[in-house]
C-alpha positions in Angstrom: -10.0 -3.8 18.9 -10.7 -7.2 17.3 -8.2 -9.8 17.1 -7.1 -11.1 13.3 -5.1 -13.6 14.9 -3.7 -14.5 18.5 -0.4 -12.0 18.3 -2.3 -9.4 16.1 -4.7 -7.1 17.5 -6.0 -5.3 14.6 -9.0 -2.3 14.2 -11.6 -2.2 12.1 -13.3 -0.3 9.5 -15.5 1.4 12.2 -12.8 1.8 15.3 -11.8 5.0 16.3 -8.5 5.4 15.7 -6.0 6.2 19.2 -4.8 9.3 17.9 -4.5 12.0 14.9 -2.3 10.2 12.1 0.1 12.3 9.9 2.4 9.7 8.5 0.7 6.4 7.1 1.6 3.4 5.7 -0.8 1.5 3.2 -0.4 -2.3 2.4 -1.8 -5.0 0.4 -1.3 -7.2 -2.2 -0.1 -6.1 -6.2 -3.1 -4.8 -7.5 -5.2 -4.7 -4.6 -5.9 -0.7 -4.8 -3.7 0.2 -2.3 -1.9 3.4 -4.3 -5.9 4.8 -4.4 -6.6 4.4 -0.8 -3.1 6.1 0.0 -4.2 9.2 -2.3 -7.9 9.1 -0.4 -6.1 8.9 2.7 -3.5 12.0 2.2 -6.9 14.0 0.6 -8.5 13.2 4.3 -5.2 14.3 6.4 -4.0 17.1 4.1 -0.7 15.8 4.2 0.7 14.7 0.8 1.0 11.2 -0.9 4.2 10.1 -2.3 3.6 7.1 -4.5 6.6 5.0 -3.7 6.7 3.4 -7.3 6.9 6.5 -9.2 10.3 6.6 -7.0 11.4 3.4 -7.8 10.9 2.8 -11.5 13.3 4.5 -13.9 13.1 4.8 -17.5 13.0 0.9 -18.9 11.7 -0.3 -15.6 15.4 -0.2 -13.9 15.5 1.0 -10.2 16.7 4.5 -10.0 19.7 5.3 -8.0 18.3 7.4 -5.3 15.8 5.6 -4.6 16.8 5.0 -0.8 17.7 8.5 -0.5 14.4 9.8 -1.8 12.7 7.7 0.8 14.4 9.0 3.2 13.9 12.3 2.4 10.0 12.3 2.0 10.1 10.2 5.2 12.0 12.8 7.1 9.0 15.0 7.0 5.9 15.4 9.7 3.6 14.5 7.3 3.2 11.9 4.6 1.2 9.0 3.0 2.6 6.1 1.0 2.6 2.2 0.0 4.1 -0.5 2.6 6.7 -1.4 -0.3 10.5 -2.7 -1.4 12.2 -4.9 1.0 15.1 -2.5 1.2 13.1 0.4 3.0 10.2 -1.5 5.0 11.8 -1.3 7.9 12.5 2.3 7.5 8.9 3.2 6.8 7.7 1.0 9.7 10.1 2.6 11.7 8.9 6.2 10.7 4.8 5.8 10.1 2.3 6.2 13.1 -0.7 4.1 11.2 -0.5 1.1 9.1 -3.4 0.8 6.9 -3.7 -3.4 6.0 -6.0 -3.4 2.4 -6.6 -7.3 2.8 -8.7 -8.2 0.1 -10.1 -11.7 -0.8 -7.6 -13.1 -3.3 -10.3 -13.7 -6.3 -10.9 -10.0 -5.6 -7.4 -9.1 -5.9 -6.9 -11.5 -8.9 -9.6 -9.9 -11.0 -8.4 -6.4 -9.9 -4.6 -6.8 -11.3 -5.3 -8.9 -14.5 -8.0 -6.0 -15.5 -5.6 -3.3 -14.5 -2.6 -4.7 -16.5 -4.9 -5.5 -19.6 -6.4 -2.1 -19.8 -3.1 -0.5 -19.6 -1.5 -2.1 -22.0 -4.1 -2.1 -24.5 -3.7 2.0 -23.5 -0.4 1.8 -24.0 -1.2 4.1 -20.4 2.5 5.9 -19.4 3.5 4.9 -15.8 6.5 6.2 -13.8 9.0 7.6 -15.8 7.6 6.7 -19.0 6.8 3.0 -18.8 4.5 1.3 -20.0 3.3 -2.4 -19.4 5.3 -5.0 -21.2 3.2 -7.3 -23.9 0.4 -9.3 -21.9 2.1 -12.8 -23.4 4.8 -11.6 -21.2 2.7 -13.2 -18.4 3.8 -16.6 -19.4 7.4 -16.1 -19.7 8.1 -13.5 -17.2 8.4 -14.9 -13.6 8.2 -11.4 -12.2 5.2 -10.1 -14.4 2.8 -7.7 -12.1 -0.5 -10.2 -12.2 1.9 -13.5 -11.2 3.9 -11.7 -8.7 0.7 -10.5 -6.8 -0.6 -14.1 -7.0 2.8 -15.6 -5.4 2.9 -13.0 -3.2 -0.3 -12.5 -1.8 0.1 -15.0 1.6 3.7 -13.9 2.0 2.5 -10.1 2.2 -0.3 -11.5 5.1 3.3 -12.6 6.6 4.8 -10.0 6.2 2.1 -7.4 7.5 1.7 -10.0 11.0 5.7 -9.6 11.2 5.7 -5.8 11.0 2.8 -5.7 13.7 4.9 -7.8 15.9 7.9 -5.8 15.3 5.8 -2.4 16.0 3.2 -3.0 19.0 3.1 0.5 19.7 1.6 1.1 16.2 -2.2 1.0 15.3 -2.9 -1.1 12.8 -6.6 -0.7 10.7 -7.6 -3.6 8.7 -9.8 -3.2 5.4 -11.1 -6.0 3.9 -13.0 -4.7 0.7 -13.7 -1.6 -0.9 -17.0 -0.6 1.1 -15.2 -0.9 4.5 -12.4 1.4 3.3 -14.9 4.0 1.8 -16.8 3.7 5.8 -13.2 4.3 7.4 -12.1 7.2 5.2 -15.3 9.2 6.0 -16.0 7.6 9.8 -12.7 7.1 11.9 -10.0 8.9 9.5 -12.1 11.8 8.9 -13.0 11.9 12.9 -9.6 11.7 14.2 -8.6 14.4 12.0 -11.0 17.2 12.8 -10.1 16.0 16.5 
């Protein structure tokens, strides 16, 4: 183990992992590839990925009504891979996973990532969850909450947030990835060993 900072002992890309994971939490900034790792992840562990957006968006981008209950369905299970997001059911995913997953790309990285991403799905016109699609990219510079601002603004309060959930779970492993190459070494080094364990 390798400390990121004084109160957060983190692993890294090439640390074996304590024990066999079957429910797993993935984090990072908007944009940052963290739904992609999540599906890599659940094709390593056999257990299935739930992208937690496709739960949250309904038609026109409103929240759906069960959204709390359907993570807490998919979370009841003894096996599952998913995103580290929504304020309303962090907790309960922390509460409930037995590996957090921290995708902490350089911001630049991430930046370039999200902008490319939005543009190439609107110009698409590329159907998301429940039949959304990305809003008009001029919507970037009136809409506070647009995908490629939000992951700007929120990309050193998600570092907060990840060093709060470590405090608030010691118990649980935490595995930090900070680009692309080290997450392709951990899916096919550490993951892969701790699973055929």
């Amino acid at each position: 183990m390798r400390p990121y900072t004084d109160r957060m002992p983190v692993l890294g890309p090439g640390s074996p992992l304590p024990t066999r994971p079957f429910r797993v939490l993935v984090a990072g900034a908007s944009g940052s590839g963290k739904t992609t790792l999540a599906a890599r992840i659940a094709e390593v562990t056999g257990g299935p990925h739930t992208e937690i957006d496709s739960l949250f968006h309904g038609p026109g981008w409103t929240p759906r009504p069960t959204f709390v209950e359907d993570v807490l369905a998919f979370t009841a299970a003894p096996a599952w891979t998913t995103e580290w997001q929504y304020g309303q059911v962090r907790p309960l995913l922390l509460e409930r996973a037995d590996l957090f997953v921290w995708l902490d790309l350089p911001k630049p990285r991430v930046a370039w990532q999200v902008s490319r991403r939005t543009v190439l799905r609107r110009l698409r016109r590329t159907h998301l969850w429940n039949g959304n699609i990305e809003p008009p990219l001029h919507a970037f510079l009136t809409d506070p909450q647009h995908v490629v601002r939000y992951a700007l603004t929120m990309y050193p309060k998600n570092r907060l947030m990840v060093m709060h959930a470590a405090q608030d779970r010691p118990d649980l492993p935490v595995v930090r990835l900070s680009s692309h190459a080290e997450a392709r070494a951990w899916l096919a080094g550490p993951l892969a060993s701790a699973v055929r364990a």
